[in-house]
Backbone as CSV, one residue per row, in Angstrom:
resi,resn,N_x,N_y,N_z,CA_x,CA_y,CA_z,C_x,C_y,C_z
1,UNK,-71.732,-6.649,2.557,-70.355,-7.126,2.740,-69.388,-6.018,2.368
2,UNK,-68.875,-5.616,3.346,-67.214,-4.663,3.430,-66.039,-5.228,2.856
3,UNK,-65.390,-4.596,1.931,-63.912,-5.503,2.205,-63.042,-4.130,2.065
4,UNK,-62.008,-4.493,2.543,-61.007,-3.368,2.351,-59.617,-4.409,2.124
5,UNK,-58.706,-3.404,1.768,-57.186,-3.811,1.587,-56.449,-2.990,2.793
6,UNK,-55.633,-3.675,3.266,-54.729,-2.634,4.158,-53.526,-2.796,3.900
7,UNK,-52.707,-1.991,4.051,-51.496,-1.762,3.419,-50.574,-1.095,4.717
8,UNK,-49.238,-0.980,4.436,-48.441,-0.240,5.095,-47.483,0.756,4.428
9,UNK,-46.959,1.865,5.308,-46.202,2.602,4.501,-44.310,1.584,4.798
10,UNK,-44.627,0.642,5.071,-43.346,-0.220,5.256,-43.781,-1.190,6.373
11,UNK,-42.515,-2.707,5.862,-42.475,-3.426,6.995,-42.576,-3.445,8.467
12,UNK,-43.461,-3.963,9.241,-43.296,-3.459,10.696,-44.295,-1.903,11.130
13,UNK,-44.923,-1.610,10.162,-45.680,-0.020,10.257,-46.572,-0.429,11.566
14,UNK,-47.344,-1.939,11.514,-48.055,-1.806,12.288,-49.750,-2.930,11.875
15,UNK,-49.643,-2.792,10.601,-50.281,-3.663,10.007,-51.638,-4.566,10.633
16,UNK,-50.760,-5.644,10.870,-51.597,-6.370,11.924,-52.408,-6.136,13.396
17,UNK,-51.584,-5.359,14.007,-52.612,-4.668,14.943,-53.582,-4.327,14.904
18,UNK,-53.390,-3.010,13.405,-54.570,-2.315,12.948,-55.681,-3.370,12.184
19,UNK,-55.125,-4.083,12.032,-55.581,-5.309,10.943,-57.122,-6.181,12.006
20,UNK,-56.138,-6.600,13.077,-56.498,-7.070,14.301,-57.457,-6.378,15.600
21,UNK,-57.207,-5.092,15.725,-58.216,-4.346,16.192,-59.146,-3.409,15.290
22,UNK,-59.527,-3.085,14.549,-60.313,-3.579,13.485,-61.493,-3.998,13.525
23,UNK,-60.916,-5.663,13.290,-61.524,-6.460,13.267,-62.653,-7.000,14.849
24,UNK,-61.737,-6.656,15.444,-62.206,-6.500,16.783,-63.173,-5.770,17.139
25,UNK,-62.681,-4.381,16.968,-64.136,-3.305,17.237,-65.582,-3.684,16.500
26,UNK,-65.081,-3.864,15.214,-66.436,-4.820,14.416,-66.801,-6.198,15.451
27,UNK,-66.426,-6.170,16.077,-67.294,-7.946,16.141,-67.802,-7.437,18.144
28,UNK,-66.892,-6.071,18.459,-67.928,-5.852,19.540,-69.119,-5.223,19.361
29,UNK,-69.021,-4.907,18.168,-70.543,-3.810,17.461,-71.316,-4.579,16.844
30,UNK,-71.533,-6.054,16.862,-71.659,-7.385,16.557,-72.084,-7.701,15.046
31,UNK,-70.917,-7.128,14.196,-70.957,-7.463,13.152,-69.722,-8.821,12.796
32,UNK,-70.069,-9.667,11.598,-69.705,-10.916,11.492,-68.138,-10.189,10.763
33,UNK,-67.164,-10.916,10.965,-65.397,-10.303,10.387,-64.702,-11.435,9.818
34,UNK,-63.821,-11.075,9.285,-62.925,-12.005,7.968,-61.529,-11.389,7.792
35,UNK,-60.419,-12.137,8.513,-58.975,-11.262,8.314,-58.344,-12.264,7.304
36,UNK,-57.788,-11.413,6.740,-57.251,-12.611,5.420,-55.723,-11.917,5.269
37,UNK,-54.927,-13.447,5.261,-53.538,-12.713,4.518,-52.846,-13.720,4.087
38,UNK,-53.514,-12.995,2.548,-53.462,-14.117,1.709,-51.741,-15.099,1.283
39,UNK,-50.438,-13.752,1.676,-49.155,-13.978,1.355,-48.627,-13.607,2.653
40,UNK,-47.913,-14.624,3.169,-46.897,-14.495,4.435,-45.719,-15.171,4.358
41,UNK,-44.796,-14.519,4.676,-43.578,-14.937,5.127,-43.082,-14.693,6.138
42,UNK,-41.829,-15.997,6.949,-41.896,-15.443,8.026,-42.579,-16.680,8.914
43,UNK,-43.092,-17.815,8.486,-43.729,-18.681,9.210,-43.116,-19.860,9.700
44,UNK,-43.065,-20.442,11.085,-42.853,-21.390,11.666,-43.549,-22.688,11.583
45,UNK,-42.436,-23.808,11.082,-42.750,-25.272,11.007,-43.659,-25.948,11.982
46,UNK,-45.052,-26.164,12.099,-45.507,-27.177,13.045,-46.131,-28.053,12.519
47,UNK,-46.768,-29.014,13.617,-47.148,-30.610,12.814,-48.582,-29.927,12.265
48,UNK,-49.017,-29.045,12.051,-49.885,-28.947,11.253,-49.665,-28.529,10.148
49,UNK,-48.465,-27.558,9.953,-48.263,-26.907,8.851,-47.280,-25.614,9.038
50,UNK,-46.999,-24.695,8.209,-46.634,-23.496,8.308,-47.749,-22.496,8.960
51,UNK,-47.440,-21.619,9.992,-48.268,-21.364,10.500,-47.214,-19.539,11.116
52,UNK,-48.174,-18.721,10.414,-47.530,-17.312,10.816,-48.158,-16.703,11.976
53,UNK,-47.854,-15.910,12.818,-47.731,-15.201,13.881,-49.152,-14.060,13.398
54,UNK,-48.829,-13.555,12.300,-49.486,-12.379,11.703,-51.135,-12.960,11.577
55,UNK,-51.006,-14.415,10.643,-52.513,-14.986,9.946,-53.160,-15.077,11.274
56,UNK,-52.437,-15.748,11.923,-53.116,-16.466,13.939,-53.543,-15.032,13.764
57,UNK,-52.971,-13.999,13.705,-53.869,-13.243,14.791,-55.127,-12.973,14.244
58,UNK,-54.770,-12.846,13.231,-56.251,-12.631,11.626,-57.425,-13.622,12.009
59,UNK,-56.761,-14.557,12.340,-57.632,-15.835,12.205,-58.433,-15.663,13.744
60,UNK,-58.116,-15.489,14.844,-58.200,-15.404,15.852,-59.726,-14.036,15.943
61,UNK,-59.551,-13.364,15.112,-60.691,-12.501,15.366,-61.500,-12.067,14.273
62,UNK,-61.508,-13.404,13.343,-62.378,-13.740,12.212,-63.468,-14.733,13.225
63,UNK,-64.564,-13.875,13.198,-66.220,-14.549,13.784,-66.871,-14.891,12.765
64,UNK,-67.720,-15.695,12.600,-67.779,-16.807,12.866,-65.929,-17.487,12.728
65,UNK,-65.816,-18.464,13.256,-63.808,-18.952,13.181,-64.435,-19.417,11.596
66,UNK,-62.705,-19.396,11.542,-62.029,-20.191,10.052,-61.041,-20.588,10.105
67,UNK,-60.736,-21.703,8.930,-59.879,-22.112,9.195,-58.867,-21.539,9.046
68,UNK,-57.155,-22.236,9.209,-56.090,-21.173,8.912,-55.859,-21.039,7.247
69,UNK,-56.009,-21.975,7.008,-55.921,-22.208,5.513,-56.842,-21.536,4.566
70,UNK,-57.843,-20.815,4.896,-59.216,-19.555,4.667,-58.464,-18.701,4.952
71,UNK,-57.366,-18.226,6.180,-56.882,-16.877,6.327,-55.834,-16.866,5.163
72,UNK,-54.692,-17.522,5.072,-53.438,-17.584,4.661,-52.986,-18.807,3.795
73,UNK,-53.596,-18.491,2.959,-53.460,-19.842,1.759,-51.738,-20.166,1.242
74,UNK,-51.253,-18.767,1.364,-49.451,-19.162,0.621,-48.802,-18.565,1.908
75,UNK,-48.248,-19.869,2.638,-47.421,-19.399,3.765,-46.307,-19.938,2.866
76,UNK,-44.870,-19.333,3.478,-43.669,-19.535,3.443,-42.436,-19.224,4.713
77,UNK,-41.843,-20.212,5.302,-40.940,-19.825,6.106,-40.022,-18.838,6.150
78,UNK,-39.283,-18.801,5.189,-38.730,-17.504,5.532,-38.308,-16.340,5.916
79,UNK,-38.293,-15.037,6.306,-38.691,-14.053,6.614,-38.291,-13.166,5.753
80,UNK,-38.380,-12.757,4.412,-38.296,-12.551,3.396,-39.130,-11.776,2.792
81,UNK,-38.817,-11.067,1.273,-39.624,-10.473,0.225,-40.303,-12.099,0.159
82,UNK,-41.618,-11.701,-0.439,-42.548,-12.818,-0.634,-41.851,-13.528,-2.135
83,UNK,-41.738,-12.748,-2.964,-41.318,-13.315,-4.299,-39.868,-14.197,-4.454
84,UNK,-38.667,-13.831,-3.298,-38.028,-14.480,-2.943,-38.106,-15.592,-2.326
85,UNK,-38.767,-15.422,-1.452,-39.570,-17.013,-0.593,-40.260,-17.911,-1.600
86,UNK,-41.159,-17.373,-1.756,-41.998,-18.328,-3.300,-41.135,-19.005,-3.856
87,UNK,-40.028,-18.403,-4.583,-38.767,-18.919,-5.557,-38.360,-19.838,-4.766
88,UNK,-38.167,-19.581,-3.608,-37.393,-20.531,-2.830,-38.020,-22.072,-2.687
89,UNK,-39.031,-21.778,-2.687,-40.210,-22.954,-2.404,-40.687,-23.615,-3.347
90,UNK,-39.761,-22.418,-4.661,-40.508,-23.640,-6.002,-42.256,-23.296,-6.376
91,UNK,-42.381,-21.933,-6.235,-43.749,-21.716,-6.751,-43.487,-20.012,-7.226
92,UNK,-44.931,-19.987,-7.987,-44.730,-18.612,-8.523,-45.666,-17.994,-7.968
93,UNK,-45.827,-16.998,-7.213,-46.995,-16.188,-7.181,-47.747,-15.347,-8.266
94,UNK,-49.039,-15.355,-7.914,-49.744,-14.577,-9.866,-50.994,-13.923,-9.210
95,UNK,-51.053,-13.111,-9.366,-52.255,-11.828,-8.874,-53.714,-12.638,-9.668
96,UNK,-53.792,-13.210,-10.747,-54.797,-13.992,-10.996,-55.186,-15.234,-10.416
97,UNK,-54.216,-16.252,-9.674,-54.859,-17.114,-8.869,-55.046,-16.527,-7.140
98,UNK,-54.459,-15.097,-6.807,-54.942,-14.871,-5.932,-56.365,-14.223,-5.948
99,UNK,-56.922,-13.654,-6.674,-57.773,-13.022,-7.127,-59.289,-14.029,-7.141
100,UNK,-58.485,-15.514,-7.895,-59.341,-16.597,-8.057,-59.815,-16.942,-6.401
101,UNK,-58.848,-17.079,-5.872,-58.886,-17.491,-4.486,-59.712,-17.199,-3.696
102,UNK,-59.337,-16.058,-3.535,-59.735,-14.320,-2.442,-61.386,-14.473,-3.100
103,UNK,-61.726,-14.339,-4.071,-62.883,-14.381,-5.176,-63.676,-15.548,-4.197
104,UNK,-63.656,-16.476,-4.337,-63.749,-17.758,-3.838,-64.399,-17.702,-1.793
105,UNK,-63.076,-16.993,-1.503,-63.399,-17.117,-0.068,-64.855,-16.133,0.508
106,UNK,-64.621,-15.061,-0.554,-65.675,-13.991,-0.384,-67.020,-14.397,-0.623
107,UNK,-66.999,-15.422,-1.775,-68.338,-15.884,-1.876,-68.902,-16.713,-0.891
108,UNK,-68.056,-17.407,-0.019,-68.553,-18.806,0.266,-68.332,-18.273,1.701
109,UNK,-67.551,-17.131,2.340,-67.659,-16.561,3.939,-68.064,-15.150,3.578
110,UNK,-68.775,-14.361,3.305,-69.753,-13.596,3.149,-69.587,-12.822,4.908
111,UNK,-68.970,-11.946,5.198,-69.112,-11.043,6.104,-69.245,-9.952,6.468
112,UNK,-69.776,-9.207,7.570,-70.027,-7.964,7.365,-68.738,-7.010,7.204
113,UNK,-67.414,-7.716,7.449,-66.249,-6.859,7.135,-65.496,-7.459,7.236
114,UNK,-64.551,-7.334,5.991,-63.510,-8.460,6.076,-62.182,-7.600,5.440
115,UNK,-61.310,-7.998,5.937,-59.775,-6.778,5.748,-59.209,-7.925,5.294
116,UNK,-58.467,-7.743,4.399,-57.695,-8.187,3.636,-55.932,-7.370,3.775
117,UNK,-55.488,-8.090,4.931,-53.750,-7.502,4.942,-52.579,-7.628,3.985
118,UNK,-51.677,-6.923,3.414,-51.165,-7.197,2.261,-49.859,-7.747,3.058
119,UNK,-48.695,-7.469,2.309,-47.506,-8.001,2.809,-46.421,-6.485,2.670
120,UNK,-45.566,-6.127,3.799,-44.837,-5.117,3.354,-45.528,-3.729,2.964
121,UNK,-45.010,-3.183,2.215,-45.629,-1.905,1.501,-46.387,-2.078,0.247
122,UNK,-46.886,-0.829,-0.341,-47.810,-0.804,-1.588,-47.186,-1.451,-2.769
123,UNK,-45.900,-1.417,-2.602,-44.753,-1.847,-3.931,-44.354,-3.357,-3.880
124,UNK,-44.414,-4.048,-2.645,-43.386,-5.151,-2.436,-43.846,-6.360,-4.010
125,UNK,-42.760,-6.678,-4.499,-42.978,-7.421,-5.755,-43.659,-8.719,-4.937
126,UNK,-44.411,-8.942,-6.270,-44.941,-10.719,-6.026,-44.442,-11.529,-7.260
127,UNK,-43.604,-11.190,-8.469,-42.918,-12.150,-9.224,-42.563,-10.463,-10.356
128,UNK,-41.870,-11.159,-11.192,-40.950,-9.713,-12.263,-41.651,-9.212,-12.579
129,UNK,-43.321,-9.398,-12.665,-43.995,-8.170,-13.845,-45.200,-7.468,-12.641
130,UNK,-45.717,-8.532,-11.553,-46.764,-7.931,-10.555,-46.260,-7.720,-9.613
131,UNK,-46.387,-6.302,-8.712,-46.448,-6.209,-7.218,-47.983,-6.171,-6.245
132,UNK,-47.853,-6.778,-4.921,-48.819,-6.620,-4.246,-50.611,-5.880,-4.681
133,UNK,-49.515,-4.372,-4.892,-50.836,-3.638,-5.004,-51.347,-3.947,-6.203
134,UNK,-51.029,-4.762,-7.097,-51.969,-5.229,-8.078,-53.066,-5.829,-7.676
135,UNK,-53.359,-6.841,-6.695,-54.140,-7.482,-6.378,-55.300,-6.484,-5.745
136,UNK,-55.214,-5.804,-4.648,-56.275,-4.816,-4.753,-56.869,-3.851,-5.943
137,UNK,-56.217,-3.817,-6.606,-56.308,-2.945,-8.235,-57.182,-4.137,-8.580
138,UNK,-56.883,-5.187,-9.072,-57.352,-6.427,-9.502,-59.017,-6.504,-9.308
139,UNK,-59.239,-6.116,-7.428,-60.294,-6.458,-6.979,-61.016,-4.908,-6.495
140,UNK,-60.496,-4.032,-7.132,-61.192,-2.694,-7.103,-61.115,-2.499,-5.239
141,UNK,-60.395,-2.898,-4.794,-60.981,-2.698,-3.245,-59.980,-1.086,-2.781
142,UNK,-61.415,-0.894,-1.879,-60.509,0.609,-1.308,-59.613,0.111,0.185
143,UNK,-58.737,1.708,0.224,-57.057,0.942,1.002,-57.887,1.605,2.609
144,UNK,-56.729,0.795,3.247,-56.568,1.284,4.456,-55.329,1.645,4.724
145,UNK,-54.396,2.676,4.798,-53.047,2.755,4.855,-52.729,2.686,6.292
146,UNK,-51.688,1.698,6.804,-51.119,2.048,8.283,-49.671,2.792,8.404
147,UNK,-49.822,4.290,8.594,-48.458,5.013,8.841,-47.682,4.504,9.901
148,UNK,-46.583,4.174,9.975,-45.852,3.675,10.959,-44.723,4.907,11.607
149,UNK,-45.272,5.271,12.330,-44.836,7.091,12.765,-43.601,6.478,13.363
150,UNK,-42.641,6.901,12.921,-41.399,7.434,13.441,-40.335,7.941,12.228
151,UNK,-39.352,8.561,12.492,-38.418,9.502,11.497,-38.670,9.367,10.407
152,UNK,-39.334,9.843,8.722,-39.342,9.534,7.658,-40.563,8.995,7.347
153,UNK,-41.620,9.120,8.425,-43.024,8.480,8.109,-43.767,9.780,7.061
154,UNK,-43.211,10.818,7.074,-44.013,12.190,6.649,-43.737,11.513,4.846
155,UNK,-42.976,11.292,4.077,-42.064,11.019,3.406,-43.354,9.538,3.053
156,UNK,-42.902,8.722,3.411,-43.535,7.367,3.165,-45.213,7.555,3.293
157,UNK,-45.646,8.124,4.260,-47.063,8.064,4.004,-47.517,9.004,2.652
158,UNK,-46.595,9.872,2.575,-47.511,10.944,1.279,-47.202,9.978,-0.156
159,UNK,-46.418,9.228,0.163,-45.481,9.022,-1.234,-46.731,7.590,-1.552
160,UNK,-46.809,6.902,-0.288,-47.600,5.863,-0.502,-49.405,6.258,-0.887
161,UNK,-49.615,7.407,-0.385,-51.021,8.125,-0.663,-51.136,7.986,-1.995
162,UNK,-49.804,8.661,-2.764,-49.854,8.983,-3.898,-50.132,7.722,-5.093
163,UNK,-49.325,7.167,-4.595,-49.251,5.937,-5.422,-50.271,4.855,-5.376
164,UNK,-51.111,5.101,-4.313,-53.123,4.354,-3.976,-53.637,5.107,-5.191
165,UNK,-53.366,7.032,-5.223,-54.329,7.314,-5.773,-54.053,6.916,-7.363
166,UNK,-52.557,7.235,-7.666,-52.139,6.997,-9.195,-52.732,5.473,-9.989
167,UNK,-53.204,4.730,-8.882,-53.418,3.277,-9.044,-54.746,3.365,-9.615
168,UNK,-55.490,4.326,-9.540,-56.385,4.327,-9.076,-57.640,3.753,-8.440
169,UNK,-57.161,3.904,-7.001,-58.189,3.772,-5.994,-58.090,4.090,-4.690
170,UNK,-59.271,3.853,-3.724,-59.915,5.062,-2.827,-59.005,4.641,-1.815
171,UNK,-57.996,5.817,-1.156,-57.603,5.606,0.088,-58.858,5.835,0.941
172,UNK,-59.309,4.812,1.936,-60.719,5.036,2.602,-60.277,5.502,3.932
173,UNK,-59.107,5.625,4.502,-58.683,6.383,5.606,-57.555,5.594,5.982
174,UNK,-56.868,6.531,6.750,-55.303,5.770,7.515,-55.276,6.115,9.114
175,UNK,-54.589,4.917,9.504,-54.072,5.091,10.883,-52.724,5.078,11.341
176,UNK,-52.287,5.975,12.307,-50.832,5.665,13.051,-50.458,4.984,14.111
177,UNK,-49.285,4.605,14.011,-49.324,3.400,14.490,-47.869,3.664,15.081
178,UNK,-47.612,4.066,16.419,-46.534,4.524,16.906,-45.358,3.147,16.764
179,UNK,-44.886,3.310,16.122,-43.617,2.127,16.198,-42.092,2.628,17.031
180,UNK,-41.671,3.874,16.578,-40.696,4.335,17.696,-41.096,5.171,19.007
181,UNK,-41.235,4.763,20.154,-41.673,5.756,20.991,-40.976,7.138,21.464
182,UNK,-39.705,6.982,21.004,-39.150,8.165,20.884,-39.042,9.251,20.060
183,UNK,-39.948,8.897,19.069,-40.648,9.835,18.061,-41.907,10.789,18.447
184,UNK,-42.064,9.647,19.627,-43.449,10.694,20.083,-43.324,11.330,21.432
185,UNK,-42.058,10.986,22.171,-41.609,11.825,22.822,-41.920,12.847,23.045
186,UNK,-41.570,13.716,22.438,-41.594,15.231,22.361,-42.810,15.221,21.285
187,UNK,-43.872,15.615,22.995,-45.356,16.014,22.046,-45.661,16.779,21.293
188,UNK,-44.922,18.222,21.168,-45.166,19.477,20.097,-45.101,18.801,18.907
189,UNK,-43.552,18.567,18.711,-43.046,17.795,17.748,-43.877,16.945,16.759
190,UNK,-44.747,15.970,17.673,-45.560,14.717,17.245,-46.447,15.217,17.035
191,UNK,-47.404,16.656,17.610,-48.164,16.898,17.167,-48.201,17.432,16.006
192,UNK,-47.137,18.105,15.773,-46.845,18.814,14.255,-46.888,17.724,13.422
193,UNK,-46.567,16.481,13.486,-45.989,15.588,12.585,-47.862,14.873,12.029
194,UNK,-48.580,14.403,13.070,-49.691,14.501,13.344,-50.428,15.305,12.289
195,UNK,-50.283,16.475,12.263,-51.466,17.460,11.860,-51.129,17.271,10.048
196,UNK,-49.461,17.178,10.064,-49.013,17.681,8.309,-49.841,16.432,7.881
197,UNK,-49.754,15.225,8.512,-50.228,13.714,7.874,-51.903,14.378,7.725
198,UNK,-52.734,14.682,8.763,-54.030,14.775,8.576,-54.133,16.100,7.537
199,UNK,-53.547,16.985,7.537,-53.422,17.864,6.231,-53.702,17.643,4.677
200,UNK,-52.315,16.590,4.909,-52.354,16.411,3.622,-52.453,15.207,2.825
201,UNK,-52.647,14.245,3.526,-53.240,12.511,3.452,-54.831,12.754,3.135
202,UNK,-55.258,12.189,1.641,-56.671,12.343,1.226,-57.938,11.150,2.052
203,UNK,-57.744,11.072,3.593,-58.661,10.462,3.477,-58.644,10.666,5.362
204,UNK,-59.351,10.128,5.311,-59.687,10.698,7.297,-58.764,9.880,8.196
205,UNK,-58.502,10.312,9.465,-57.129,9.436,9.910,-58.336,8.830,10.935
206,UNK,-58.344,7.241,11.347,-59.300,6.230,11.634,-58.574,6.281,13.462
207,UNK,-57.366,6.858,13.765,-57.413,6.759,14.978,-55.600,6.808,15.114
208,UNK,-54.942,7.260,16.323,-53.142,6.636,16.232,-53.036,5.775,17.401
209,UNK,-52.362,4.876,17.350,-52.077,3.920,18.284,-50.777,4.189,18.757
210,UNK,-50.950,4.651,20.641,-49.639,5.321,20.822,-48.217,3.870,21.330
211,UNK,-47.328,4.185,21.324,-46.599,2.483,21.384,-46.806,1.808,22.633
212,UNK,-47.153,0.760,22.316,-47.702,-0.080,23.087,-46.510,-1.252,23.520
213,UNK,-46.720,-1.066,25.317,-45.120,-2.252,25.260,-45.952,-3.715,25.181
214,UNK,-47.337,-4.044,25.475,-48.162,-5.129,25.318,-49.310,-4.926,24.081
215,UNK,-48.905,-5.005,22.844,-49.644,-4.523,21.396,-50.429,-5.631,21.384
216,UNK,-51.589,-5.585,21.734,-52.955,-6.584,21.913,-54.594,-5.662,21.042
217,UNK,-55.227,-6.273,20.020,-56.585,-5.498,20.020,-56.986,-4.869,21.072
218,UNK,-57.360,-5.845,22.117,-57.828,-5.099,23.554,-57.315,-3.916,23.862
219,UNK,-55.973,-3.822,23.896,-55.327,-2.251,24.543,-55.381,-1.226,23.069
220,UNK,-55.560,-1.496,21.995,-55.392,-0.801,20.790,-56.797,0.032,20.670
221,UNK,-57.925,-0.958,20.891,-59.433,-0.451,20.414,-60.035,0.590,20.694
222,UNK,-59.122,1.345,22.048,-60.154,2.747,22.585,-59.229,3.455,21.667
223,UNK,-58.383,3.324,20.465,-57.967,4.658,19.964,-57.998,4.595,18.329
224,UNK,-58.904,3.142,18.003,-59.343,3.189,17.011,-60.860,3.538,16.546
225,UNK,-61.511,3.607,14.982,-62.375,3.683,14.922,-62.497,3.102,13.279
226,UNK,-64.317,2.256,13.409,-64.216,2.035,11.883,-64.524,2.359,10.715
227,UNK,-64.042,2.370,9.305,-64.246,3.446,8.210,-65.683,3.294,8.354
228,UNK,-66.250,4.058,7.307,-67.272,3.479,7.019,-67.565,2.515,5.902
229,UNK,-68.411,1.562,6.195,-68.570,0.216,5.381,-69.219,0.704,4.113
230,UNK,-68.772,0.518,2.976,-69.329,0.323,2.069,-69.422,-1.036,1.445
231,UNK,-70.184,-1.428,0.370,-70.516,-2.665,-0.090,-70.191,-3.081,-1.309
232,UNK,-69.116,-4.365,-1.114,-68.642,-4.644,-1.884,-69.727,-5.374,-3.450
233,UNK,-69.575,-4.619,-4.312,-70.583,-5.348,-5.102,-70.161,-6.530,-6.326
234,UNK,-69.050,-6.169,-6.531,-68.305,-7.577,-7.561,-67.099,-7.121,-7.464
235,UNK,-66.549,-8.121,-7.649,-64.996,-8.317,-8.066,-64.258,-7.822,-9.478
């Protein structure tokens, strides 16, 4: 059993795609997958429940299926910092009952790779004393960073490298994830931008996803690739 954390160098980097094709390439190489996200905001009212855009897709290419409530245990409507939403809703978030949780799901869905998507960036708070990246700290898991290439990504990906490693733990590789296409415009340019990230980012770049006007696994997967699995042995 694989698990990783994935992270972004900011909102919108790209996340879920990478999250989502991924998960995908694993399950055409017919290994069993698990997308989990565990904190969302951002979710729409239906007669079943709160239900996010992001978990569906998680959920959608978790083989054997699960339920939604296995992907995304704390939804909140909003579209918000998570710790703001929570407040809003009258609950606290705590890196120890996610931990309990996440703990929980791992034992009882056991897969050959299961990504675990965070919310936002490495920093985004989850109540006054924990942020996000506690919870991977928590659970020793190594990162997946998604650079979200356009103006100021050089800046955010090193800064976010840094702060995986200060945490300490294993950036296991990053991907780009074209979000402005006019960043990649001008190919010299992008390639320079390209090379400084694989330079000087400690961990192998897993593939870039150039912008996509239909962002689907399917069209993403010929330009990804997956880390290599290591095995998760306790929590």
């Amino acid at each position: 059993m694989s698990v990783f954390f994935v992270t972004g160098t900011d909102t919108d980097a790209g996340k879920t795609l990478v999250t989502s094709t991924l998960l995908a390439t694993a399950s055409a190489q017919g290994l069993t997958t698990l997308g989990l996200k565990p904190i969302a905001s951002g979710s729409r009212v239906t007669p079943e429940g709160l239900r996010n855009s992001d978990a569906l897709a998680l959920q959608v290419q978790s083989m054997p299926p699960v339920s939604y409530a296995t992907v995304n245990p704390w939804a909140f409507e909003p579209a918000i910092a998570p710790h703001l939403a929570a407040s809003e809703a009258g609950q606290v978030l705590k890196v120890s009952n996610m931990v309990a949780t996440l703990g929980t799901t791992l034992a009882q869905t056991p897969r050959d790779l299961t990504l675990i998507e965070g919310a936002g960036g490495w920093r985004v708070p989850l109540n006054d004393r924990e942020d996000i990246c506690d919870l991977p700290h928590a659970m020793h898991l190594p990162v997946i960073l998604v650079v979200g290439l356009k103006l100021g990504c050089l800046n955010h990906a090193r800064l976010s490298a840094e702060a995986i490693a200060a945490d300490g733990l294993t950036l296991a590789g990053w991907v780009g994830s074209v979000v402005d296409p006019a960043f990649a415009a001008e190919s010299a340019r992008f390639a320079d931008n390209l090379e400084i990230l694989k330079r000087t980012l400690p961990a192998p770049c897993l593939g870039v996803i150039p912008y996509l006007e239909a962002p689907s696994p399917e069209a993403a997967k010929p330009y990804l690739s997956l880390p290599p699995l290591p095995t998760l042995e306790t929590l």
